[in-house]
C-alpha positions as CSV (number, residue, x, y, z in Angstrom):
1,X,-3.6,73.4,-175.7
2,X,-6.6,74.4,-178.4
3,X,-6.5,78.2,-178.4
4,X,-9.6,79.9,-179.0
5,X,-10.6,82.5,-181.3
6,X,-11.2,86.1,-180.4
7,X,-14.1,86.5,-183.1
8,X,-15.6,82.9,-183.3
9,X,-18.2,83.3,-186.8
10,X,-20.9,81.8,-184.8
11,X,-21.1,84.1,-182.0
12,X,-20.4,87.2,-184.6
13,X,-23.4,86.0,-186.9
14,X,-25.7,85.7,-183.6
15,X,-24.8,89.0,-182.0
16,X,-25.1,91.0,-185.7
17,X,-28.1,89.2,-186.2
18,X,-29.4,90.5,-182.6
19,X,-28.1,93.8,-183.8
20,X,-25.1,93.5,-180.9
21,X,-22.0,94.8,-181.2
22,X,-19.7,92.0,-182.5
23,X,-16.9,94.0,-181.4
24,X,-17.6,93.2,-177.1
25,X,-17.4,89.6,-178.0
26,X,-13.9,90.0,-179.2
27,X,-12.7,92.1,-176.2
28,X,-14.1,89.3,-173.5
29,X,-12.6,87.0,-175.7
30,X,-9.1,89.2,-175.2
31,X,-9.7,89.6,-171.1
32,X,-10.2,85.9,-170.6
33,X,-7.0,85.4,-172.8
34,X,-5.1,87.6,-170.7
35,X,-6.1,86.1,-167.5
36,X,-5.2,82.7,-168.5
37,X,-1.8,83.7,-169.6
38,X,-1.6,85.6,-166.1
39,X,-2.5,82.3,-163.8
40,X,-0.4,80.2,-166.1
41,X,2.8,82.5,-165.5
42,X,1.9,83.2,-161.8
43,X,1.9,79.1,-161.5
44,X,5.1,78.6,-163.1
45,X,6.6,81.4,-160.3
46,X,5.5,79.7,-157.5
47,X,6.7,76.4,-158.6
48,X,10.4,78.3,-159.5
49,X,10.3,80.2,-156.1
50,X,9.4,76.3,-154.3
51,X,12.3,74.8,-156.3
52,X,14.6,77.6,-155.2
53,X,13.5,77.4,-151.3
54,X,14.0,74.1,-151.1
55,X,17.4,74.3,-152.8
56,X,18.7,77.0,-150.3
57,X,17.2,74.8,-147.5
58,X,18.8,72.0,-148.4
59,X,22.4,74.1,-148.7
60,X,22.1,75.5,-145.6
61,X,20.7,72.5,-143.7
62,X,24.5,70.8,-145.5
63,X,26.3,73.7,-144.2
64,X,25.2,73.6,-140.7
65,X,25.7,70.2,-140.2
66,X,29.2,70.3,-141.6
67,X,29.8,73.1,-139.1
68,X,28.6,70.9,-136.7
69,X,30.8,68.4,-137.5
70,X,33.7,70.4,-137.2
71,X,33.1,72.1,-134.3
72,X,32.9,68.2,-132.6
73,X,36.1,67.3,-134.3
74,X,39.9,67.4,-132.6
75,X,41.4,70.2,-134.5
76,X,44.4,69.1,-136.5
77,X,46.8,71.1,-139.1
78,X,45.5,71.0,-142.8
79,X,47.6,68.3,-145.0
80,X,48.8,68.8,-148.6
81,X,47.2,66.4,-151.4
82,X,49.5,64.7,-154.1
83,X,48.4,62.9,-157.4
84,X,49.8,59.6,-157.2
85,X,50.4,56.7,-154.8
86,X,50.0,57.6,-151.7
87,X,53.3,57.4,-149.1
88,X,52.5,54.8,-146.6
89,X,53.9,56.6,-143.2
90,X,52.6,54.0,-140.7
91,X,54.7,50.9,-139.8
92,X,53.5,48.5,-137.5
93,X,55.4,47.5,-134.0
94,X,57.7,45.2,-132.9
95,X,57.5,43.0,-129.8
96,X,58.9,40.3,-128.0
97,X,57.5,36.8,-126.8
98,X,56.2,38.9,-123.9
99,X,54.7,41.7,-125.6
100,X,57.1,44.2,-124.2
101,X,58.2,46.7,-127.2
102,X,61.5,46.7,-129.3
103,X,60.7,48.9,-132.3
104,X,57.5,51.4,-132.7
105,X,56.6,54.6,-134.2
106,X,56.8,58.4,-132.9
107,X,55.1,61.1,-134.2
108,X,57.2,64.1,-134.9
109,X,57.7,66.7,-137.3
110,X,60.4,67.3,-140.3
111,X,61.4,71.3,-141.1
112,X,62.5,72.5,-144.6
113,X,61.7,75.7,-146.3
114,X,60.5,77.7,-148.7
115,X,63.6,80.5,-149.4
116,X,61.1,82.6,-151.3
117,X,59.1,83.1,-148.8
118,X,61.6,84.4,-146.2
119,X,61.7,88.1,-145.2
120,X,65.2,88.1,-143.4
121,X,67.0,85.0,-145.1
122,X,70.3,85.9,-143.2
123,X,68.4,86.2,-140.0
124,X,67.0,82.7,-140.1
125,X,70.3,81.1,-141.2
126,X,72.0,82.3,-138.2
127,X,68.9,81.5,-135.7
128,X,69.2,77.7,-137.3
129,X,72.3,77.3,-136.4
130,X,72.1,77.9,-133.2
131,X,69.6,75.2,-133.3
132,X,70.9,72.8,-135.1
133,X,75.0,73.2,-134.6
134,X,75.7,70.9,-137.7
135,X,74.3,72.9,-140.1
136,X,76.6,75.5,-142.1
137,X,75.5,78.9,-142.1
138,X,77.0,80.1,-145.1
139,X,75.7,77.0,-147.4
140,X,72.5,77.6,-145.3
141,X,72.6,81.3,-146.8
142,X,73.4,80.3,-150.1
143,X,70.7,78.2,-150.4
144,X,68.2,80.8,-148.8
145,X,69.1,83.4,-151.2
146,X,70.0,81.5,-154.2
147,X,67.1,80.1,-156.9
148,X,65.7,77.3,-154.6
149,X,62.1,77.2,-154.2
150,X,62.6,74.1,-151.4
151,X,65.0,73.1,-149.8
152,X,65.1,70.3,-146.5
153,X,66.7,71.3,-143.0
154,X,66.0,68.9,-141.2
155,X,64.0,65.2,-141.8
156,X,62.5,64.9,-138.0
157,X,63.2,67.4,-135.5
158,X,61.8,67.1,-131.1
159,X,59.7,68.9,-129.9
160,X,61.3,71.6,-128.4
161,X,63.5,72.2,-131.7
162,X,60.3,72.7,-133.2
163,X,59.2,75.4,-131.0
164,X,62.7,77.0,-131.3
165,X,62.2,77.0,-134.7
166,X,58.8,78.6,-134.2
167,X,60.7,81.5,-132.6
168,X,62.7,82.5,-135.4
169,X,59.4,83.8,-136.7
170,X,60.1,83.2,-140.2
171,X,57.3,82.6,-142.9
172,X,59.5,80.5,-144.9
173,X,60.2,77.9,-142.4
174,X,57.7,75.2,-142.1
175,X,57.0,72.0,-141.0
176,X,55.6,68.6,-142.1
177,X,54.0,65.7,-139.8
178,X,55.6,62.6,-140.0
179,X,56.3,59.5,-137.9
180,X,60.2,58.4,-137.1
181,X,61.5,54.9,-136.1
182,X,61.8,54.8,-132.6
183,X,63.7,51.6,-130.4
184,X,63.6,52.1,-126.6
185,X,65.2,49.7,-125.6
186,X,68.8,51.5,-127.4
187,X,71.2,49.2,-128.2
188,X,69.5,46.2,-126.8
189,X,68.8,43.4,-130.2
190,X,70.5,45.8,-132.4
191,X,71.7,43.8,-134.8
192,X,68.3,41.5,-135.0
193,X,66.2,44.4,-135.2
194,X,68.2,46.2,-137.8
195,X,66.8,49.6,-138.1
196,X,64.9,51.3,-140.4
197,X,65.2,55.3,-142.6
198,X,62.8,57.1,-144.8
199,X,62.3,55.9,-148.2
200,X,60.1,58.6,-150.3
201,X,59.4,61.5,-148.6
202,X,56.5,64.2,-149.0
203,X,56.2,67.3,-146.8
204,X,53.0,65.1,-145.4
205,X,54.6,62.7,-144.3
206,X,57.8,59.7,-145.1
207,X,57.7,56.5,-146.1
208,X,59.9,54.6,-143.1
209,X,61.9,51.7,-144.8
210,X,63.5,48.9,-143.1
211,X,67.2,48.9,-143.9
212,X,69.0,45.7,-142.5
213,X,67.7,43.0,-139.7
214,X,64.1,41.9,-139.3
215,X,63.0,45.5,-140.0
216,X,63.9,45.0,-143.6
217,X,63.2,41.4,-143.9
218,X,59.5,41.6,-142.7
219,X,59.5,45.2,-144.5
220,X,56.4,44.4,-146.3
221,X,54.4,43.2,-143.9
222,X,55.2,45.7,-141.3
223,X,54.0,48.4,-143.8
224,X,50.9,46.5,-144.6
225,X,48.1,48.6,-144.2
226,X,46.2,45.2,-144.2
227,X,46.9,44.3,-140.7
228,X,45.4,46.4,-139.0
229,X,48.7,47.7,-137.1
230,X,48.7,43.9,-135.9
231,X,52.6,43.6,-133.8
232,X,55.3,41.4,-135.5
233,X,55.9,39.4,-132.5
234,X,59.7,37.6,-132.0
235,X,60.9,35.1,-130.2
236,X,63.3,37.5,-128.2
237,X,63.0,37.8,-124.3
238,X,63.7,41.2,-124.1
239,X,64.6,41.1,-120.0
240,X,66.8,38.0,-120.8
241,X,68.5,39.7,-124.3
242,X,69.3,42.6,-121.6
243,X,71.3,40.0,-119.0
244,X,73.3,38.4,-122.0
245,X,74.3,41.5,-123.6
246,X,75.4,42.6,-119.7
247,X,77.4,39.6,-119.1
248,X,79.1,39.4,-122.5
249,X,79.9,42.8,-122.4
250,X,81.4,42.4,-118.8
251,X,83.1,39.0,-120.3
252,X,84.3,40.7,-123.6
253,X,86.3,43.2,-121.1
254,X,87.8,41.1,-118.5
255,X,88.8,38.8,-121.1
256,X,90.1,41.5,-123.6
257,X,88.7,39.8,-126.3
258,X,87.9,42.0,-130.0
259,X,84.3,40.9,-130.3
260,X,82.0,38.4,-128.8
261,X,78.6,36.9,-130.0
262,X,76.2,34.3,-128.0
263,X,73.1,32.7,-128.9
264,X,70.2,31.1,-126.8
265,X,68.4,28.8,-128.4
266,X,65.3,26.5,-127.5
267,X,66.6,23.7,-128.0
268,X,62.7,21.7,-129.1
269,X,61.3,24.9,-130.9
270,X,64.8,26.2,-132.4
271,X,63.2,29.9,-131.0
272,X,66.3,32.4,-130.8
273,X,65.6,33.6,-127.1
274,X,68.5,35.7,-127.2
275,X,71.1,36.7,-129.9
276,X,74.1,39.3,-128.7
277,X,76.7,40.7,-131.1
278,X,79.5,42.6,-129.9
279,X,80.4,45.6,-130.4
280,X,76.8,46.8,-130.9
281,X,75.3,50.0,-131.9
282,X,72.0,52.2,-131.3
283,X,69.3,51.7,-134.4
284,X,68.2,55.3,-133.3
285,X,71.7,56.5,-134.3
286,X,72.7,53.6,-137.0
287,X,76.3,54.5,-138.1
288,X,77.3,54.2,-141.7
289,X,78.8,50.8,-143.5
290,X,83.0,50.9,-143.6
291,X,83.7,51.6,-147.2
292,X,87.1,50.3,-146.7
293,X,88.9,47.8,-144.1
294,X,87.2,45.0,-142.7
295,X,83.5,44.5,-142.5
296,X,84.2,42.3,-139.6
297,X,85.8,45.6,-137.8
298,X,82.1,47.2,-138.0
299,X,79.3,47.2,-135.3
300,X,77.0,46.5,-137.8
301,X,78.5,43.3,-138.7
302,X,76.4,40.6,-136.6
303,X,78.9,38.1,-135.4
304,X,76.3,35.6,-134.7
305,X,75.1,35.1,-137.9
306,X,77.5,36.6,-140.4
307,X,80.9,35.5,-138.3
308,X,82.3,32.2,-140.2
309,X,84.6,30.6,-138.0
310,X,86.5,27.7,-137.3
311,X,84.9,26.7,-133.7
312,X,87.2,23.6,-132.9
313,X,86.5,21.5,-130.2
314,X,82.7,22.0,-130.1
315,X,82.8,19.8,-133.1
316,X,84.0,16.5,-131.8
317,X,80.5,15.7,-130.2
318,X,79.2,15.3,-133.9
319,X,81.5,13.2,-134.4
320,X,81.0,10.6,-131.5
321,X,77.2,11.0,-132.0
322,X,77.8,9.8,-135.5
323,X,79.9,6.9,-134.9
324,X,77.5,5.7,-132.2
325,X,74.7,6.2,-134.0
326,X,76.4,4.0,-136.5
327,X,77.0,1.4,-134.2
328,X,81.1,2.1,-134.7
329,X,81.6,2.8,-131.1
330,X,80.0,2.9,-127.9
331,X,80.9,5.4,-124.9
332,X,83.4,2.4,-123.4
333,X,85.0,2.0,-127.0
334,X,89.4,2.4,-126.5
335,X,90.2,4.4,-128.9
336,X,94.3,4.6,-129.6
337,X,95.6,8.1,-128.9
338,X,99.0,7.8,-129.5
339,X,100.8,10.2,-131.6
340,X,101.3,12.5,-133.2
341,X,98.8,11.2,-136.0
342,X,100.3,11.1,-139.4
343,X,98.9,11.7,-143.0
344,X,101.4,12.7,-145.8
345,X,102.8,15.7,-144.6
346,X,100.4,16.7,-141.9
347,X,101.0,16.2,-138.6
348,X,97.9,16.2,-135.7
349,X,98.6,16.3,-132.5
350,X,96.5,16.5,-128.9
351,X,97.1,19.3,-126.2
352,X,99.0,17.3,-123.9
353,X,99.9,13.2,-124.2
354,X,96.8,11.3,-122.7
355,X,98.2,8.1,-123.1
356,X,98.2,5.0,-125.5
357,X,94.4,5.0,-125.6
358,X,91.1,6.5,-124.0
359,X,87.8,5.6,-123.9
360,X,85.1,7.9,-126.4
361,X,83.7,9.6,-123.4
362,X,87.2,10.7,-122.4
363,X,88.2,11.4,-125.4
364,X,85.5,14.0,-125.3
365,X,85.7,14.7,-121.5
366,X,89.9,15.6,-122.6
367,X,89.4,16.5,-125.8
368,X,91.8,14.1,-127.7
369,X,92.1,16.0,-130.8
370,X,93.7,12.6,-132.0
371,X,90.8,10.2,-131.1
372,X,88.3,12.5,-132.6
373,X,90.1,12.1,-135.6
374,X,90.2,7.8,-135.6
375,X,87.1,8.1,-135.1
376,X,86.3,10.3,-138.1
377,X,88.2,8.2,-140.8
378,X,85.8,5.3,-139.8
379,X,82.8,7.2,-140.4
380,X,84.4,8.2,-143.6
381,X,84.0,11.3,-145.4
382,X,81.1,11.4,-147.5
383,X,79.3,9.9,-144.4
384,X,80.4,12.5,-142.2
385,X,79.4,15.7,-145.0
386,X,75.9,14.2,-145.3
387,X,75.4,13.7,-141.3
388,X,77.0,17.7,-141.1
389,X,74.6,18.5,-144.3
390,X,71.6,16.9,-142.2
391,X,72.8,19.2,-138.8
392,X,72.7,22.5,-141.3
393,X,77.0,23.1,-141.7
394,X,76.7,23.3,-145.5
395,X,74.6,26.0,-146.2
396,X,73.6,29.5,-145.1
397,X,71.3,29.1,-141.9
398,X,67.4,29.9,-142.9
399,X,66.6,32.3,-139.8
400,X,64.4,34.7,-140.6
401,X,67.2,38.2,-141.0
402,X,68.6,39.8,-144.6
403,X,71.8,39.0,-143.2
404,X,71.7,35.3,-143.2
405,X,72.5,34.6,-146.7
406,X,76.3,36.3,-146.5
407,X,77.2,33.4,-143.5
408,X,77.2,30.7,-145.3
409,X,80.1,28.0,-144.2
410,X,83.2,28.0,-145.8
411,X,83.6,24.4,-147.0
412,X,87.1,22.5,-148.0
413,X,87.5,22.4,-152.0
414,X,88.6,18.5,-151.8
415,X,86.6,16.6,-148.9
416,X,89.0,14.5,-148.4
417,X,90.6,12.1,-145.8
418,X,92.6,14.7,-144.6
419,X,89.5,17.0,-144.2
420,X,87.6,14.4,-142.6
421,X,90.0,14.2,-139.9
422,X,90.6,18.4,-139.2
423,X,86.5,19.3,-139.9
424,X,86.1,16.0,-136.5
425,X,87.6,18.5,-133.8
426,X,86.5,21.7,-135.9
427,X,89.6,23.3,-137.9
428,X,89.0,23.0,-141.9
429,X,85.1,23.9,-142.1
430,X,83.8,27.7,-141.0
431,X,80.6,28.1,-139.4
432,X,78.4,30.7,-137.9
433,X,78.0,30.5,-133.7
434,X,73.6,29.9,-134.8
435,X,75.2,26.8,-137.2
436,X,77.0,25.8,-134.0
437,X,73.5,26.4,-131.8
438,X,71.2,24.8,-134.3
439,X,73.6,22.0,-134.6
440,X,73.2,21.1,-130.8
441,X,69.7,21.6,-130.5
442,X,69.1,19.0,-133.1
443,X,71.6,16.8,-131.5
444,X,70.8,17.2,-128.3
445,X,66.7,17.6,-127.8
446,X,66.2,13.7,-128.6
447,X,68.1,13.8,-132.0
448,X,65.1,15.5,-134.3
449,X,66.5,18.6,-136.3
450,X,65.3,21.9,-135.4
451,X,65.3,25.4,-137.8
452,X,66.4,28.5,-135.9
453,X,63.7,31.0,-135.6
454,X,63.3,34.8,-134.7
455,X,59.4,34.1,-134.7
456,X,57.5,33.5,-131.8
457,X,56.1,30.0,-132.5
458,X,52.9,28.1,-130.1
459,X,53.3,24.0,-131.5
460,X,56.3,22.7,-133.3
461,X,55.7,19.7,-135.0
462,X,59.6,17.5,-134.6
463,X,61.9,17.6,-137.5
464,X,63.1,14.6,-139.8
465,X,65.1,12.1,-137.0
466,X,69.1,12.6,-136.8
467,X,69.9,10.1,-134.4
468,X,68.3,8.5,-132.3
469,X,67.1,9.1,-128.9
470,X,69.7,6.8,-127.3
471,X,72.6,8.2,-128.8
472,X,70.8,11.6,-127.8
473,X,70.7,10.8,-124.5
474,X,74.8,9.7,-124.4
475,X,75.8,13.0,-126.0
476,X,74.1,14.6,-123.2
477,X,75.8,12.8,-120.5
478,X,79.4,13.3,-122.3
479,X,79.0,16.9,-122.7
480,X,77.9,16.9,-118.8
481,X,81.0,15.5,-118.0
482,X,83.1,17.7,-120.2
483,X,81.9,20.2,-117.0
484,X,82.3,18.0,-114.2
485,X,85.6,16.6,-114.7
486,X,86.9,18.2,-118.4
487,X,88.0,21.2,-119.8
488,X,85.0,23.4,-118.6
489,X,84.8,22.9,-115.0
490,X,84.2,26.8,-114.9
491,X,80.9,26.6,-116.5
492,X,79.4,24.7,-113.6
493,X,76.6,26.5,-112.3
494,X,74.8,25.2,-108.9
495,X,71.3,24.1,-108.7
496,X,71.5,23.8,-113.1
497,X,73.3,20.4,-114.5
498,X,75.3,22.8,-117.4
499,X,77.1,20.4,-120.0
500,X,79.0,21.3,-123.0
501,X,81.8,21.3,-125.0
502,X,85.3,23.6,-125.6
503,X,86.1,24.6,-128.9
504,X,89.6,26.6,-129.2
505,X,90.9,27.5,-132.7
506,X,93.7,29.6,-133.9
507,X,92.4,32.5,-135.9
508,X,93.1,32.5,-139.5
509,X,95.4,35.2,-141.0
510,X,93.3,37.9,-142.8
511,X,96.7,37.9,-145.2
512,X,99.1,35.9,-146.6
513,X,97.7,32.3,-145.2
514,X,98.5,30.7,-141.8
515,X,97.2,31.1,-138.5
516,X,97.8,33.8,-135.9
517,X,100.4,32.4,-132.9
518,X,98.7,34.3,-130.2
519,X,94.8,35.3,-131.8
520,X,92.3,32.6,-131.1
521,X,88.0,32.1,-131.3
522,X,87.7,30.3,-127.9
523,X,83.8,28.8,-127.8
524,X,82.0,27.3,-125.2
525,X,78.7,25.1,-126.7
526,X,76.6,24.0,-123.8
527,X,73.1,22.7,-122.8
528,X,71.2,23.2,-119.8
529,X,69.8,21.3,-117.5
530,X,71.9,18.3,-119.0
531,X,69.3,15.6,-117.5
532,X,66.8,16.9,-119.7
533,X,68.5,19.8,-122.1
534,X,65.7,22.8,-122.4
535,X,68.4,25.4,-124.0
536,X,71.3,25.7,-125.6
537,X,73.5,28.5,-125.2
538,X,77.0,29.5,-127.5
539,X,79.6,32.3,-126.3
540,X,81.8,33.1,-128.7
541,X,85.1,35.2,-127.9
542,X,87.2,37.0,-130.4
543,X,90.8,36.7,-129.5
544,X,90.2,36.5,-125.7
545,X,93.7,36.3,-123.9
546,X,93.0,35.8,-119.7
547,X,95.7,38.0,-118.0
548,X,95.8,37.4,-114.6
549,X,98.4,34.8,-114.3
550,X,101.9,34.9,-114.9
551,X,101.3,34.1,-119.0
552,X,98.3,34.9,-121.2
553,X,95.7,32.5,-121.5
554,X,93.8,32.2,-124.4
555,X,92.1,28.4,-124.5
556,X,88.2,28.8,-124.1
557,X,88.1,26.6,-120.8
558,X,89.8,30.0,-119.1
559,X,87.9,32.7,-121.2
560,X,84.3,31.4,-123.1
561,X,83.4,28.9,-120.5
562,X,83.4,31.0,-117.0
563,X,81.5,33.7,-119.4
564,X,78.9,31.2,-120.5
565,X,78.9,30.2,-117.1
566,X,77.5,33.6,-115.5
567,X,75.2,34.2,-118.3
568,X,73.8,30.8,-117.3
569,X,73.4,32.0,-113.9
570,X,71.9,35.1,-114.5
571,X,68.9,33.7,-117.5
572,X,68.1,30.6,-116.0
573,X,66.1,31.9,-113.3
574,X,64.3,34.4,-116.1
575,X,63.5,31.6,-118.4
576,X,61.6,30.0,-115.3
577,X,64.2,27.4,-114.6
578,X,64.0,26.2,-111.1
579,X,67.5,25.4,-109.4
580,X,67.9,22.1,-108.4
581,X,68.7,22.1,-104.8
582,X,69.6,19.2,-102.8
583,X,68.0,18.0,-99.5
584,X,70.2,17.5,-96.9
585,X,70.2,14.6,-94.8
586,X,69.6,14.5,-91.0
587,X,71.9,14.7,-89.2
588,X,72.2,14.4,-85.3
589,X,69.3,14.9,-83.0
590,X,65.8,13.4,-84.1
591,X,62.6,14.3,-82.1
592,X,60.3,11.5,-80.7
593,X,57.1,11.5,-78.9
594,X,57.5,10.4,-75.2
């Protein structure tokens, strides 16, 4: 800005030169000045005044529509911030093939406290306890008055605890949202689904961990905020689960039996449609693992899966398949079943004498414990581990639970002759009851193998080839007359072709060596309809022993097979199996037309 002079020569030499007063030039010069400065200044207040409206517009305008917002919003308790990862509370459901759900979430609240803050710390120890009769009043006090600044009651608390708790009226009892595990169903596919606990935990909220079963082994993707809360979907029927566990549970008691386990397979698919363990227990109330005894003795241990045992009988169909599918035999083939059979100092032997010789379908229809044997030393053994290897004996079965890996078979040291001839009816190699049901359904659904499956699964493209359809076929037929004149004439079911096979073996001592006299694992393997197998179902009893005759009977054609045999009845019609039903023939009058 060019700033002018107050007595500018020119103008001075002028006005003295006028004779004016040089002095009036330099006080209009002053006033103009002065009344530049003034508008410049009263400018620059405007412009700060402006500025600061439209600041406090702006503030308030924010203001208001933040109240707005809030007054439009569901009210809901402030939450505490943390620096650091964030604890993932949400966990995505679980469902069956239906839909139907068998593990989701529940919104509840967890109480601890803040001793500092109490006013009457003995008055809120003894209120709690009335509350929550577990707790100990005097550690309660201890810790109330003592130098905690936090201390957890309770990690999820219902409802009307809460509002108990509310009561009290103390300022140092509070609460934090969080979401619990919850399973409806109770007890029903305990031991697939596990359970679950809180991992980390924040007065916000928990982290809820999977701790055994498909909870822990899809633990990361149930907690995976990138689906969306999408379902993990099984292959369970949770109306059909509910029959078996009835029946086996009905079973377990009239027979007396220690444990039972049964799977339902598809036998194209190799879904797991149902999977009981027995005893069970309620994943809302999951007790704690034995530290001492047997694990076997718990109801966490899952029979199905991590029970190895010797299954006898069930076993002698592999055999035959194998033989015929190796052009040995034939279901006409004699085979000698005179004995007892002798190698070195063992001594096999059948349940009763059947004579010189029987056919292979009889000696599956009996059960020649013998026959199975001649039949096994011309397979030979390394034939007959790779054709058990190809079925899925030799290794832990790859369904889709954390407890999978700890039932892998027990295998003989020395595969030798000897254990060639025991592991052909089923005593010498240990096995899981899903081995036993993955093993049929790959034998039995047109002789292409099959992996057992907790997933729900649309198209299953078939497996490498076992045998061949043929010698599918035949196995189907034996096993149907195992039920129609064999050992498991009680698992005939009307209106469903049932076949299958007994397997009774004496239960190894947990001590010492040897075999129990009187504890046996009776198993019934079956398929159903035999004309054209859709399912294969295993029952499993745990030293069963049948009372109501004069003597105990223990074999599985008196205790697994008439078990099997009502479970049959009661799913079939649930898995949309239609009875077959036969037409009966006219009889007496016919009408004409006159």
């Amino acid at each position: 800005m060019t700033r002018t002079p107050l007595r500018p020569l020119a103008r001075i030499l002028k006005a003295r030169a006028k004779g004016e007063d040089p002095d009036a030039i330099e006080a209009e010069n002053r006033r103009k000045r002065h009344e530049a400065m003034a508008d410049k200044q009263r400018q620059r207040a405007e412009g700060r005044l402006l500025v600061l409206g439209l600041a406090f517009f702006c503030a308030f305008g924010v203001i208001g529509m933040r109240m707005g917002a809030l007054a439009s919003s569901i009210p809901e308790e402030p939450r505490a911030s943390a620096v650091g990862n964030p604890i993932i509370g949400q966990r995505s459901d679980v469902i069956d093939r239906n839909g139907r759900i068998l593990a989701t979430n529940l919104a509840t609240h967890s109480l601890y406290a803040h001793p500092r803050d109490m006013i009457n710390p003995e008055h809120a120890a003894r209120e709690l306890v009335k509350i929550f009769p577990e707790l100990d009043e005097a550690k309660l006090l201890k810790d109330f008055t003592g130098d905690r600044r936090f201390l957890w009651i309770r990690r999820q608390i219902s409802p009307e605890q809460m509002q108990a708790v509310h009561d009290i009226g103390s300022p140092g009892l509070l609460f934090g949202p969080r979401e619990m595990r919850l399973y409806p169903n109770g007890p029903i596919a305990a031991h697939i689904l596990g359970g679950a606990s809180y991992g980390r935990e924040g007065v916000a909220s928990a982290e809820v961990i999977g701790v055994a079963g498909v909870e822990r082994q899809f633990d990361a993707y149930l907690r995976d905020p990138a689906n969306e809360g999408a379902p993990l979907q099984l292959s369970l029927d949770l109306t059909v689960q509910a029959a078996a566990e009835q029946v086996l549970a009905g079973g377990m008691s009239i027979m007396n039996a220690k444990g039972a386990a049964s799977v339902l397979m598809d036998i194209h698919t190799g879904e797991i449609i149902s999977m009981v363990s027995l005893p069970d227990f309620d994943p809302n109330n999951r007790p704690h693992v034995l530290t001492e005894g047997d694990q076997s003795d718990s109801p966490l241990f899952n029979r199905a899966v991590q029970g190895v045992y010797e299954l006898g009988s069930a076993f002698k169909i592999f055999t035959v398949a194998q033989a015929m599918e190796l052009g040995l035999v034939n279901p006409n083939t004699m085979i000698d079943t005179q004995g007892p059979l002798t190698w070195g100092r063992f001594r096999i032997r059948d349940f009763k004498d059947y004579g010189p010789e029987l056919s292979v379908t009889d000696v599956i229809v009996e059960s020649s414990n013998i026959g199975t044997a001649r039949i096994a030393m011309q397979i030979g053994a390394q034939r007959q581990r790779d054709f058990l290897g190809s079925l899925g004996f030799l290794k832990a079965t790859p369904v889709e639970m954390v407890e999978a890996p700890t039932g892998a078979p027990l295998l003989p040291r020395n595969w030798s002759e000897i254990s060639t001839m025991t592991i052909s009816y089923g005593h010498g190699l240990s096995t899981s009851p899903l081995h036993l049901a993955t093993g049929y359904a790959s034998l039995l659904n047109g002789g292409t193998e099959v992996m057992p499956t907790l997933l729900r699964r649309e198209n299953v493209e078939p497996g490498p080839r076992i045998v061949s359809e043929a010698v599918s076929r035949r196995s189907a037929d034996m096993l149907r007359q195992v039920v129609t004149r064999g050992t498991a004439s009680f698992g005939e079911v009307p209106g469903y072709e049932v076949g299958g096979k007994t397997g009774t073996a004496d239960k190894p001592r947990t001590r010492g060596g040897g075999y129990y006299d009187d504890k046996v694992i009776s198993t019934f393997a079956s398929i159903f309809p035999a004309n054209d197998p859709q399912y294969v179902l295993i029952v499993t009893l745990d030293e069963p022993s049948e009372n109501s005759g004069d003597e105990p009977r223990r074999t599985a054609g008196w205790t697994a097979v008439p078990v099997a045999g009502e479970m049959i009845r009661r799913v079939a019609p649930l898995l949309g199996l239609r009875p077959q039903v036969d037409s009966p023939q006219s009889v007496g009058v016919t009408l004409t037309s006159n």
